[in-house]
C-alpha positions as CSV (number, residue, x, y, z in Angstrom):
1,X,15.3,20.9,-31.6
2,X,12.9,19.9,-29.2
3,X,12.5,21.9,-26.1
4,X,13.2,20.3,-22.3
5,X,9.4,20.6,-21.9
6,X,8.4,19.5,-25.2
7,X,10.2,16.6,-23.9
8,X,9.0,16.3,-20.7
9,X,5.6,16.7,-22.1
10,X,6.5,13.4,-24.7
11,X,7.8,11.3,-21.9
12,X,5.0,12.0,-19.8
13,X,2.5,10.9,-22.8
14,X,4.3,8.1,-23.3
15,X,4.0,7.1,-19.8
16,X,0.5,7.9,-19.4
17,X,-0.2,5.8,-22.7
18,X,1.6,2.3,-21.7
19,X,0.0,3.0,-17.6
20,X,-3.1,3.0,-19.5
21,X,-2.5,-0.1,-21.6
22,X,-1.6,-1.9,-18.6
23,X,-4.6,-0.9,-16.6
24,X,-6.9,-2.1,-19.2
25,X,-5.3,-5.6,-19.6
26,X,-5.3,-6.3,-15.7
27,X,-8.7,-4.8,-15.5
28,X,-10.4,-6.3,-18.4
29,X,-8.3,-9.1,-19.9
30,X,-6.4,-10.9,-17.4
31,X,-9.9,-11.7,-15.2
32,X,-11.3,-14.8,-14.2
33,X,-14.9,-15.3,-12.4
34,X,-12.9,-16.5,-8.5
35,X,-10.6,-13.0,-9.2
36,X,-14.2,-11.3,-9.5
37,X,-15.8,-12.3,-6.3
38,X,-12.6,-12.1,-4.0
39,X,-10.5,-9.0,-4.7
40,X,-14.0,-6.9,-4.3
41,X,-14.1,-7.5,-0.5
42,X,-9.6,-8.9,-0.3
43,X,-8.8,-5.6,-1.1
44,X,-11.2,-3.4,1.9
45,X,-9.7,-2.2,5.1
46,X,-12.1,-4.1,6.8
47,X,-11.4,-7.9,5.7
48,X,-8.0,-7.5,7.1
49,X,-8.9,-6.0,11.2
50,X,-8.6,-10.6,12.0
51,X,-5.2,-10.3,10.8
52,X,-4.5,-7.2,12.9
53,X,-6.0,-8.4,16.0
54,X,-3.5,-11.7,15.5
55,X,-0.3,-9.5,14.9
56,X,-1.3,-7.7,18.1
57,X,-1.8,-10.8,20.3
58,X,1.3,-12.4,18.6
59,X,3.0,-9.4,19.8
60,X,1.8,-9.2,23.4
61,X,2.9,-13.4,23.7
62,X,6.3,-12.6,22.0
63,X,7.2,-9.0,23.3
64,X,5.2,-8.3,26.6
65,X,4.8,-4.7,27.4
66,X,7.0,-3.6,24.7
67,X,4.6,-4.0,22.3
68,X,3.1,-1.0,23.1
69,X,5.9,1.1,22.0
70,X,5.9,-0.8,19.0
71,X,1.6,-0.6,18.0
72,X,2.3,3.0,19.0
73,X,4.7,3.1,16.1
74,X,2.3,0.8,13.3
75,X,-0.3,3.7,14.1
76,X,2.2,6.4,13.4
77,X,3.5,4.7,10.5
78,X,0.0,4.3,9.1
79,X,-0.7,7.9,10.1
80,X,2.2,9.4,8.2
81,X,1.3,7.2,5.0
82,X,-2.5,8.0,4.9
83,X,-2.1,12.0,5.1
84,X,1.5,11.7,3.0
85,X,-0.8,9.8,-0.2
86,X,-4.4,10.8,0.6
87,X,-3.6,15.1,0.9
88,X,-0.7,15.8,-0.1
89,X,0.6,14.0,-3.1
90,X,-2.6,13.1,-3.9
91,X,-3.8,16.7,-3.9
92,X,-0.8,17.6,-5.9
93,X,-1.3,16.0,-9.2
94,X,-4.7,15.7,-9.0
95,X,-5.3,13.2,-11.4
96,X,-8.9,11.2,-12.0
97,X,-9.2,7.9,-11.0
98,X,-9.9,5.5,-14.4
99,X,-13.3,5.0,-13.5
100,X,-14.2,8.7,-13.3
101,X,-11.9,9.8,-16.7
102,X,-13.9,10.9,-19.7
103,X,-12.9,8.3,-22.0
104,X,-11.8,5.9,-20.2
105,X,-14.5,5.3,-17.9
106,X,-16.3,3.4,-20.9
107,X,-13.8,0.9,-21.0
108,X,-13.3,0.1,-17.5
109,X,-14.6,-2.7,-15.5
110,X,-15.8,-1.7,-12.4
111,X,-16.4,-4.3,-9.9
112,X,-17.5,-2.0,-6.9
113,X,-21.0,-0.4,-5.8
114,X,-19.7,2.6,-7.4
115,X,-16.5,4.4,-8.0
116,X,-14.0,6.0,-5.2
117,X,-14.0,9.9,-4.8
118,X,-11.0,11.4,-4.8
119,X,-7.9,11.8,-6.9
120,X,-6.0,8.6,-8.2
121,X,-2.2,9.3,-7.9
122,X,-0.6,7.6,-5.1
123,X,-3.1,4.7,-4.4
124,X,-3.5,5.2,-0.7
125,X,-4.6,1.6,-0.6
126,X,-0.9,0.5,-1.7
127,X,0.5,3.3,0.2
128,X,-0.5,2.6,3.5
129,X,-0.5,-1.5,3.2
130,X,3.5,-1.6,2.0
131,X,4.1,1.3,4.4
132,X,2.8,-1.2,7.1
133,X,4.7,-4.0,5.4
134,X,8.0,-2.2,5.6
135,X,7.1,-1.7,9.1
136,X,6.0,-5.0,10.1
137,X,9.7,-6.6,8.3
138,X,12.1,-3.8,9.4
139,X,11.1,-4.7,13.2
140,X,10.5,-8.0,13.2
141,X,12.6,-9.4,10.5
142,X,15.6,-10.4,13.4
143,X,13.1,-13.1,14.8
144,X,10.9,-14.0,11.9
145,X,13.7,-14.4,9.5
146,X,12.9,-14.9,5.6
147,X,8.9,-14.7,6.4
148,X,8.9,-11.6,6.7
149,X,8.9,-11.2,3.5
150,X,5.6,-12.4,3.2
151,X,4.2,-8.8,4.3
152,X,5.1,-7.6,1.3
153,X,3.6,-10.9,-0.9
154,X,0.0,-9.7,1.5
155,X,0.8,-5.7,0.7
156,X,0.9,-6.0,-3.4
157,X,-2.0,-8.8,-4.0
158,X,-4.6,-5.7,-1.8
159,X,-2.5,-3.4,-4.5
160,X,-3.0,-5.5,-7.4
161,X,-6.6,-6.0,-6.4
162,X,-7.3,-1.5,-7.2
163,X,-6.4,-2.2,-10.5
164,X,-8.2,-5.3,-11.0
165,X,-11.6,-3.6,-9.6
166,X,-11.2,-0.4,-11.9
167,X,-10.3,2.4,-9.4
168,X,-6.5,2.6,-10.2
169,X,-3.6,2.8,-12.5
170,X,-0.8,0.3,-12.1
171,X,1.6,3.9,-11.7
172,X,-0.5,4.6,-8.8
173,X,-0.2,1.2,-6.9
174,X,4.0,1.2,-8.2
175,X,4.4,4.7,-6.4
176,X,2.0,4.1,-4.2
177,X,3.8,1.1,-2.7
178,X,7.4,2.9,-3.4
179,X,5.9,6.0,-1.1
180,X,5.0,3.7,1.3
181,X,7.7,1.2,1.5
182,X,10.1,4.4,2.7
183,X,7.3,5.9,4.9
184,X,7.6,2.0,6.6
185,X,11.2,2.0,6.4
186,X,11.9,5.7,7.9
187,X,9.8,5.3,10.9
188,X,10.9,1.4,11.6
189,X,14.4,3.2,11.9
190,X,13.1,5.4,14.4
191,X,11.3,3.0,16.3
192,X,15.0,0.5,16.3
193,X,17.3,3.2,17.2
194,X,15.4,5.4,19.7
195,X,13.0,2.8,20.9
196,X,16.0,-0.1,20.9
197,X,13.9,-2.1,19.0
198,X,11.9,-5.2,20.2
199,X,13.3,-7.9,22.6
200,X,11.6,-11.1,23.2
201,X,9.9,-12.1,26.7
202,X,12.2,-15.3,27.3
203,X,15.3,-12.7,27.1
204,X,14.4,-9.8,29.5
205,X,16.1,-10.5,32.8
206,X,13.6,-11.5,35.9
207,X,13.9,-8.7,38.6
């Protein structure tokens, strides 16, 4: 009989083997030349501080001074899901990123300058933007309704878009965006039940 580690060691191959097969056909088969020129600069940090700057003047228009409790909150949530992915599970398993393994790196498409330092496992990238999507629903969900579901739609097409350029597995971007999505959750809670939430301008009683 097999031992439990034998095992473990089988299922983890296994896994390993179909992440793998995946990453290859979203990075090299399932391309087109638009998908090429956009998800380089769609998935960076930078592309998305427009979008930011709306959500925060939404917010003030909507939510008056209380929306500094609540950007207060976005940075903490962003805080906790950066250093949670980026040192410590990241650190942890210490696995290479596709464009840096031996074999792999052959195969792989790279659409970047170069390829990311670091390790691989979680994406940070999917980490950080679902973790901010959880956050951006859970608190404004009562007054958006079923658009806030669109955070998420915004969080997994950046996700998607590591794989596509060559610097992640699609385990990464799953566990990645599972990490972050109770990172979001956890501190939403916090902000709802100790901060009470947001209320809108047009309901806070004139003094």
């Amino acid at each position: 009989m097999l031992s439990i580690n034998a095992i473990l060691l089988n299922i983890i191959d296994w896994i390993k083997k179909w992440d793998t097969y995946f990453f290859l056909k979203i990075n090299t088969k399932f391309t087109n030349p638009f998908l090429d020129f956009v998800y380089p600069w769609y998935r960076d940090s930078i592309t998305w501080v427009p979008f930011y700057v709306f959500m925060l003047v939404f917010m003030m228009v909507n939510f008056g001074k209380r929306t500094w409790y609540w950007l207060w909150f976005a940075v903490l949530t962003i805080l906790v899901s950066d250093q949670t992915s980026s040192t410590l599970v990241k650190g942890f398993f210490a696995r290479p990123r596709p464009c840096r393994d031996e074999v792999l790196q052959f195969q792989v498409r790279l659409l970047l300058d170069g390829c990311s330092g670091g390790y691989s496992f979680t994406s940070s990238h999917a980490t950080n933007h679902f973790a901010i999507a959880m956050f951006f629903s859970q608190t404004l969900k009562p007054f958006i309704g079923k658009w806030h579901q669109l955070f998420f739609v915004w969080a997994a097409t950046i996700a998607y878009g590591q794989v596509y350029v060559g610097v992640h597995y699609p385990l990464d971007i799953i566990c990645g965006g599972l990490l972050g999505c109770g990172i979001g959750y956890l501190v939403a809670l916090l902000f709802n039940r100790n901060v009470g939430g947001l209320q809108l301008r047009s309901q806070i009683p004139s003094l």
